[in-house]
N, C-alpha and C positions, 0 to 999 in steps of 0.2 A: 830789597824791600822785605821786611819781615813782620809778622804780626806782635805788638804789643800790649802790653799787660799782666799783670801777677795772677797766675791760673794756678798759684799752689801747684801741691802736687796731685796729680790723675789717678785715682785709685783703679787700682789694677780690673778690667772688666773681664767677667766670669767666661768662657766660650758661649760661642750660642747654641741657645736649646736644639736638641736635633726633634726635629718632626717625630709626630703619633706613630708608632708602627702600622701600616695597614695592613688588613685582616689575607693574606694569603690564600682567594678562593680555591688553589691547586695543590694547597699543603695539604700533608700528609697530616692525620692527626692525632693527636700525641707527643710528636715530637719537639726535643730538646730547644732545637735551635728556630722553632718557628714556621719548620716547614722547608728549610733550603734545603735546595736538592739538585746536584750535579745532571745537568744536560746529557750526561753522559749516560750515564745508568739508569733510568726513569723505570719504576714497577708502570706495566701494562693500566692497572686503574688509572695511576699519578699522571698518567700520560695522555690520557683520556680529557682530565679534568683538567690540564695547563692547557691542552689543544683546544678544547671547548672554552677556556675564560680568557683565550685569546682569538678566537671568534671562529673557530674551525665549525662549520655547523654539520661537518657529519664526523662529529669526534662520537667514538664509542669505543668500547670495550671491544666489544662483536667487530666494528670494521679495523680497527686495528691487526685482531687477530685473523682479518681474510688477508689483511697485506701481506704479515709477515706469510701465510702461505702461500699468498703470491709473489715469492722472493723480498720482502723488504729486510734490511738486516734486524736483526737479533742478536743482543749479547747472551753469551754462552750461560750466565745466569738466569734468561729470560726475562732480561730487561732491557728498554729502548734506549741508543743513542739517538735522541731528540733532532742532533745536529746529521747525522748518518741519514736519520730516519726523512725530514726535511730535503737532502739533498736527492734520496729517491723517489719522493711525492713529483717531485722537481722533473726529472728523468722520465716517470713515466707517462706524465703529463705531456710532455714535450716530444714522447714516441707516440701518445694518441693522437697528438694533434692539437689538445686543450691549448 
């Protein structure tokens, strides 16, 4: 069973629009590409403000830098791996008891 009828031809349809960009609250500002920034390498502020606008409510500048001296890793640049930095929040949590 097929569908019948003269439908011409189908003019070819455009892609579809991709969505508004939203606005980056943990971008960096200035930058090229909008703000994306490798998990890996995060500057100390940048890392502050992704942790805070993803609802971390004692994201700072200040308790960042009591972690890393309370051993949380540092890249050799003196910037966070986000993903390192998460799996030691993790760790020490789970040695207090939290």
């Amino acid at each position: 069973m097929g569908i019948s009828g003269d439908f011409g031809q189908i003019p070819p349809q455009a892609p579809p629009a991709r969505p508004p960009r939203r606005e980056n609250p943990a971008a960096a500002p200035g930058t090229a590409d909008g703000g994306a920034t490798s998990p890996l390498a995060v500057p100390l502020e940048q890392a502050a403000r992704i942790l805070a606008a993803m609802g971390a409510r004692h994201a700072s500048v200040e308790n960042l830098r009591r972690d890393l001296e309370a051993g949380a890793p540092v890249n050799t640049d003196g910037t966070v791996n986000l993903v390192h930095y998460a799996a030691w929040l993790i760790r020490e949590a789970a040695s207090r008891g939290d």
